[in-house]
N, C-alpha and C positions, 0 to 999 in steps of 0.2 A: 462518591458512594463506595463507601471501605470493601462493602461486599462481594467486588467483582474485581477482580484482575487476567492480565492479559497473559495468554500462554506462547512462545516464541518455540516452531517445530523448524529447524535446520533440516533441509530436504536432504544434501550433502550431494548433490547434482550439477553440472557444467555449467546452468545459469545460475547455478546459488540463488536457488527459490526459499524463500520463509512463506510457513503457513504460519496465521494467528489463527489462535482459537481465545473466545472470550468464555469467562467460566464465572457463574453465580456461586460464589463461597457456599453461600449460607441453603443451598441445594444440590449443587452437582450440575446447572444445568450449563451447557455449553451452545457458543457459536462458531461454527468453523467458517474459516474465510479463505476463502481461494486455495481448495485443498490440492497442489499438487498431484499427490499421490493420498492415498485412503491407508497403506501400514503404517506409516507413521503417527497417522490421526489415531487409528483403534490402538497404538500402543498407549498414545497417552492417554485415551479415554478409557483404558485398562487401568494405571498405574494411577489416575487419580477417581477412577470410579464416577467420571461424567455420564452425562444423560445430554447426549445430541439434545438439538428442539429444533435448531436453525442451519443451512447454508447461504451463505451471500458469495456471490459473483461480483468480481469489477468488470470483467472484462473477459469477452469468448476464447482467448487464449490457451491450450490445451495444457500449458506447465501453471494454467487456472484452474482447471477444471476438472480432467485428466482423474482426477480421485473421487469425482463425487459420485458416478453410476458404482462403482464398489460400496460406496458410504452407506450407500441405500438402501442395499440387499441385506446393511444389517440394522437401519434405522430407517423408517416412513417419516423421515421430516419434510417441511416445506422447505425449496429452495428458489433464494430471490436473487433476482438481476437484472440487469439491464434490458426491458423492452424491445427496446432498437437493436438486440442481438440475441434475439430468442432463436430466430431462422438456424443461428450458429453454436447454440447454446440446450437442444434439443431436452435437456435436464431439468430446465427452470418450472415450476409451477405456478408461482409469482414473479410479475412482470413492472418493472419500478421505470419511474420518468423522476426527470429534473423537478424536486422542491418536491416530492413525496415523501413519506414517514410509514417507519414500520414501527414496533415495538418486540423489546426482548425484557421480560422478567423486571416490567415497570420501566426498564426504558427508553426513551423517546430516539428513534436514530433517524436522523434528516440525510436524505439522498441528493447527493450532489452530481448533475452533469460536468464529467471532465473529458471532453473527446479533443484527442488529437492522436492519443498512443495508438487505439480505436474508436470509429466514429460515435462507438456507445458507449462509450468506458462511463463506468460511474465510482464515485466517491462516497463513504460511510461514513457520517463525521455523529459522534454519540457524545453530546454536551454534557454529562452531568459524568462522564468518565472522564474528559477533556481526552476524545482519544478522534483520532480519524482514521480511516483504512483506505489507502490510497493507491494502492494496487500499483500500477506503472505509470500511473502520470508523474508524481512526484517520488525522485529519491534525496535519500541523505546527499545533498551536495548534488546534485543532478535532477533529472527528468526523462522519462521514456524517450525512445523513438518516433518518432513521428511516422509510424506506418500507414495508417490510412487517411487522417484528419490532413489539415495543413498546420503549417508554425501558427499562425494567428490565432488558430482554432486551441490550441496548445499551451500559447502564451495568455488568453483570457483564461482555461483552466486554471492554470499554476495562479492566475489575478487572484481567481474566486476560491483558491485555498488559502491566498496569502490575504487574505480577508478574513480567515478563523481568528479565533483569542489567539495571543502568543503561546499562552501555556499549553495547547495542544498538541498534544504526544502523536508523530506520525510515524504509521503504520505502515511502509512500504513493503513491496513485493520478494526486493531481492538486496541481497548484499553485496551491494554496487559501491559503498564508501569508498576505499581505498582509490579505486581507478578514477573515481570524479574528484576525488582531491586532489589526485598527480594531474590530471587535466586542469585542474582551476588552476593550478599553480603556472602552468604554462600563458595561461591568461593575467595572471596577476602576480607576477613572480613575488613582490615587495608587499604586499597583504600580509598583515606580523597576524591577523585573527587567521586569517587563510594556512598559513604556516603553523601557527601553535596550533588549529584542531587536525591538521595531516600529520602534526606528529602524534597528536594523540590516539586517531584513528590507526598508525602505523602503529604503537606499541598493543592497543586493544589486538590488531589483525595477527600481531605475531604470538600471540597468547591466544590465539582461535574464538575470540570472541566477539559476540556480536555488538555492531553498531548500531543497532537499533532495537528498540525507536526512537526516533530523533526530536527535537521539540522545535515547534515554528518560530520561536524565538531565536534559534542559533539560524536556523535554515534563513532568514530573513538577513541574516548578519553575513554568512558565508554562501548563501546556493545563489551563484552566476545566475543560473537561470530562475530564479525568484526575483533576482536582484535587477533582472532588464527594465527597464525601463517600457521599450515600446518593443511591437510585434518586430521591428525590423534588428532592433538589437538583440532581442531574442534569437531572431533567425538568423543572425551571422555568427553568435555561440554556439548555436546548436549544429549547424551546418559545419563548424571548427571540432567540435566532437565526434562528428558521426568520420570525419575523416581521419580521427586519430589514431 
């Protein structure tokens, strides 16, 4: 659908957070997704003359959230998220479970449970944009922390995205490329696909630009941890990360 493309806001913050905002051409109207902070959102919804309608939540994470009580005071939109973290999440007005659907401006977006990063983390996968929002379960060449969940819980997520079409453009949280492909590389030093996208991710990083979004077709080719096999080879890469 031509109509709709995706907006990439650089927070310029010590976790290297991205907000997406999705924007309806052919109206103005916008979705913002895990808004960091709220100035950056109202600038862009300044400079392209958006019209809020929606917020989505992956996950109660405050460099998630953090901007949406500002958002408010100057738009009454609904905001959607995870169920299983409303307790933590005090903002949300709709409450979404695994295999529920909302819609935005005709289209159909399917809610996917991914907990491991946390036990409610949810996923935005919007078929007819081939886009997904995946907050911190999956990155470019990587995957969240396993803070609350466990690995297993973590590794059937990443399953049930590595289960979208290939063509699926993924929406991650943060600009984490570079470091997960000088890690992959300590894992697979002789990987020639591993090596020619860390060089290309090196020349994009040195020109300040972003990596994303990434598409499940390379990520299936290069992300270790898409690539395990089982929960236990998962959890001896991940567990090799979190030590690095």
């Amino acid at each position: 659908m031509s109509n709709f493309k995706v907006h990439l806001i650089d927070v310029h913050n010590k976790m290297q957070n991205y907000i997406w905002v999705i924007e309806n051409t052919s109206n103005q109207h916008a979705v913002v997704i895990d808004p960091t902070e709220a100035a950056p959102v109202l600038e862009l919804v300044q400079q392209h003359q958006l019209h809020i309608q929606q917020i989505w939540i992956t996950h109660w994470h405050k460099d998630h959230t953090f901007g949406v009580p500002e958002l408010l005071q100057h738009t009454s939109v609904p905001v959607y998220g995870p169920d299983a973290e409303k307790a933590k999440i005090p903002v949300l007005s709709h409450f979404l479970h695994d295999h529920d659907q909302l819609t935005f401006d005709g289209l159909t977006v399917e809610v996917i449970a991914t907990p491991g990063h946390t036990l409610g983390h949810i996923s935005y996968f919007v078929p007819a944009i081939e886009a997904a929002f995946v907050g911190d379960t999956l990155f470019a060449m990587g995957c969240g922390r396993v803070f609350e969940g466990t690995h297993e819980q973590m590794f059937h997520s990443l399953q049930r995205l590595a289960k979208l079409p290939k063509e699926t453009r993924l929406y991650c949280g943060h600009e984490y490329t570079l470091a997960n492909a000088q890690f992959s590389l300590t894992i697979e030093p002789d990987n020639t696909a591993l090596q020619a996208r860390t060089a290309e991710v090196e020349q994009l990083r040195a020109q300040q630009l972003p990596t994303l979004p990434t598409q499940l077709a390379i990520e299936l080719e290069t992300n270790l941890f898409l690539r395990a096999q089982t929960a236990e080879e998962f959890s001896k890469i991940r567990t090799l990360k979190d030590q690095s």
